[in-house]
Legacy VTK file of the C-alpha trace (Angstrom):
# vtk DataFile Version 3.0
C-alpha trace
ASCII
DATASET POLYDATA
POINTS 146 float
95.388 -46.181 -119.385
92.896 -43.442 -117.918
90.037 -45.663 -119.109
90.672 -48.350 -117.720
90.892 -45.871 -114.437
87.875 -44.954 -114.859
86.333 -48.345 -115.237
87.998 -49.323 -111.855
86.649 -46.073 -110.360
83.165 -47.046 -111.292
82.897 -50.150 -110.400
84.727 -49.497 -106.942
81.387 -46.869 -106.447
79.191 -49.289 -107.732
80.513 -51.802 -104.864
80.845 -49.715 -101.969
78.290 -49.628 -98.854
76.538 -45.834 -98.936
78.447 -44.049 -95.968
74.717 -42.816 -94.486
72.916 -45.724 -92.815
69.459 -44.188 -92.416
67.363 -41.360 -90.965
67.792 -41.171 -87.636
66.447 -38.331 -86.025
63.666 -35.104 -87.927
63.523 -31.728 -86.408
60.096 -30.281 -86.885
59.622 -26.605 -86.434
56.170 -25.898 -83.963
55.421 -22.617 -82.902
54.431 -23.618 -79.245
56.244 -27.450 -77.849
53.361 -28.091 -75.293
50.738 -27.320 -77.461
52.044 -29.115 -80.180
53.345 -32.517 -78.147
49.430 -32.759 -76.727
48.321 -32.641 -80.367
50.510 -35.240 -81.661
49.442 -37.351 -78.601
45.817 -36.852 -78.889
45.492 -36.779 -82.531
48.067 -39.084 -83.549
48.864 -41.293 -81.008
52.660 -40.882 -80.225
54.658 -41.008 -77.186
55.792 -37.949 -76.152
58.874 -37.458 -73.890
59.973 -34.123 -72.478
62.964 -33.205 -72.672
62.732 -30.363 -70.145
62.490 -26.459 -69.879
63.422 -25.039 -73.453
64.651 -28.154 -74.942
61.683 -28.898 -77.107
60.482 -32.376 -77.087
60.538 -36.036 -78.473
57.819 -37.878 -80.298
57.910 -41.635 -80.385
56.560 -43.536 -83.582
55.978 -46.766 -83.586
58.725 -48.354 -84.882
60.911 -46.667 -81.995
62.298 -43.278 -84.352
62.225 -40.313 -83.132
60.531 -36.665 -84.500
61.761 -34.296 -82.136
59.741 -30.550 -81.461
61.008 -27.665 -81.135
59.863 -24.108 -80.746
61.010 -21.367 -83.313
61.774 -18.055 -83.126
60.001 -17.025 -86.215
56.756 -18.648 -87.851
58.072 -21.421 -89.829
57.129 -24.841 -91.123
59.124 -27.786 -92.630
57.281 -27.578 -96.096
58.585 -25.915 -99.344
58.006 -24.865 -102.560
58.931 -26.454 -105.721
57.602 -26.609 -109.165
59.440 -30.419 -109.352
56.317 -32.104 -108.162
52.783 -31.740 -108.579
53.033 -28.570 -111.041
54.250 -24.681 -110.014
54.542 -23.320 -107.206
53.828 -26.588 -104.999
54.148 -26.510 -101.619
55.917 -29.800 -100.541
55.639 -31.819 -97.363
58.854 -32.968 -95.854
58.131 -36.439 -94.687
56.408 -39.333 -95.564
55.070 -41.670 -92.595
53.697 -45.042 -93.624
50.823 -46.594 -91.933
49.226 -50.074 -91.511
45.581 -48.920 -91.905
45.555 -45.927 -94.412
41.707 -45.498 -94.706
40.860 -46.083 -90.581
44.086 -42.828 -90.183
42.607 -40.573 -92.423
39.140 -40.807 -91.279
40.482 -40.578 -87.581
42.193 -37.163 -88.811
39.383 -35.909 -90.704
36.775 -36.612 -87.610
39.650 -34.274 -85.303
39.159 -31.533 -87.864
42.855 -31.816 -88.893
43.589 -30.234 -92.348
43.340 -33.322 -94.609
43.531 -34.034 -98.427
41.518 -36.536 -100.067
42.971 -40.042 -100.372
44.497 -41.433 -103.282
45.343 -44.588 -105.008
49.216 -43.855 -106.638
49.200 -47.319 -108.126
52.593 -48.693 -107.881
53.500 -45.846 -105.405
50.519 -46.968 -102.674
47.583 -45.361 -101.369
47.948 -41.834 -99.512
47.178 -38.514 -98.588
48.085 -35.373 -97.220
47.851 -33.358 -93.845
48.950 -30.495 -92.019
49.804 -30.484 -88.095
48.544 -27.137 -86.449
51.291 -25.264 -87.108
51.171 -26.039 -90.944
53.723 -28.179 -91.493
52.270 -30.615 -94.750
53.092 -34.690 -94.201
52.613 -37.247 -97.004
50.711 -40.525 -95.307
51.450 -43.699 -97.431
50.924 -47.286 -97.251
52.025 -50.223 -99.460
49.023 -51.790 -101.639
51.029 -55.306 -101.936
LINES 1 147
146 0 1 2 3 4 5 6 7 8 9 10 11 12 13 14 15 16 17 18 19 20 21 22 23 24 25 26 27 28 29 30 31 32 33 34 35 36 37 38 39 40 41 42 43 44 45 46 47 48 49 50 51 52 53 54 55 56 57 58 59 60 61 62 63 64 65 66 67 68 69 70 71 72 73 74 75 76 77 78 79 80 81 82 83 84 85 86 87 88 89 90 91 92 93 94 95 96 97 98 99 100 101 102 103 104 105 106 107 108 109 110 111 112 113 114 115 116 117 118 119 120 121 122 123 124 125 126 127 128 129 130 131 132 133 134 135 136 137 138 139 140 141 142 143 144 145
């Protein structure tokens, strides 16, 4: 009897819809929310939209999803270490932003003096590459080879 339980259990998870939906909003730690919204207009091209005195602010990608600013109390950045990646003591980035035109981003980055790792062809996994916004935070940059 508890087997067959179990079998219905499974293949009631297997079935079901996930309860999260997506990614809707990131919170990205900057040190300064002025200085940091002009840079990801200038450099990268997003929409920015205040949200007012000490509220931080909102960065617009292109598909329409939202990044939002704010200012810490501390020096921080979104990146961590783990030894679950690219050997010990790695420090990972937190997101991944795909692109339609890998090579024409990278060179715009490099040519703004933006911290940028060389690009790389993953194979199956697409091309990308690596930068860090002026407060240090580390982003992945990928796009699909197919």
């Amino acid at each position: 009897m508890a087997e067959k339980e179990l079998i219905n259990t499974e293949e009631q998870q297997a079935t079901q819809t996930p309860m999260l939906k997506r990614v809707s909003h990131n919170y990205l730690p900057v040190s300064n929310v002025e200085l940091a919204s002009k840079w990801y207009k200038e450099t990268l091209g997003l929409t920015v939209s205040p949200r007012g005195p000490a509220e931080g602010a909102i960065l617009v990608l292109g598909n329409g999803q939202w990044l939002f600013l704010l200012e810490t109390k501390e020096k921080r950045t979104a990146n961590f270490m783990t030894d679950q990646w690219e050997g010990d003591q790695y420090e990972m980035f937190s997101l991944t932003f795909e692109v339609v035109n890998i090579v024409e981003v990278h060179k715009r980055l490099r040519e703004s003096g933006v911290y940028v790792e060389p690009l790389s062809d993953q194979g199956s996994c697409g091309l990308q590459f690596k930068f860090k916004d002026p407060d240090g935070n580390k982003f992945n940059v990928w796009q699909d080879t197919e």
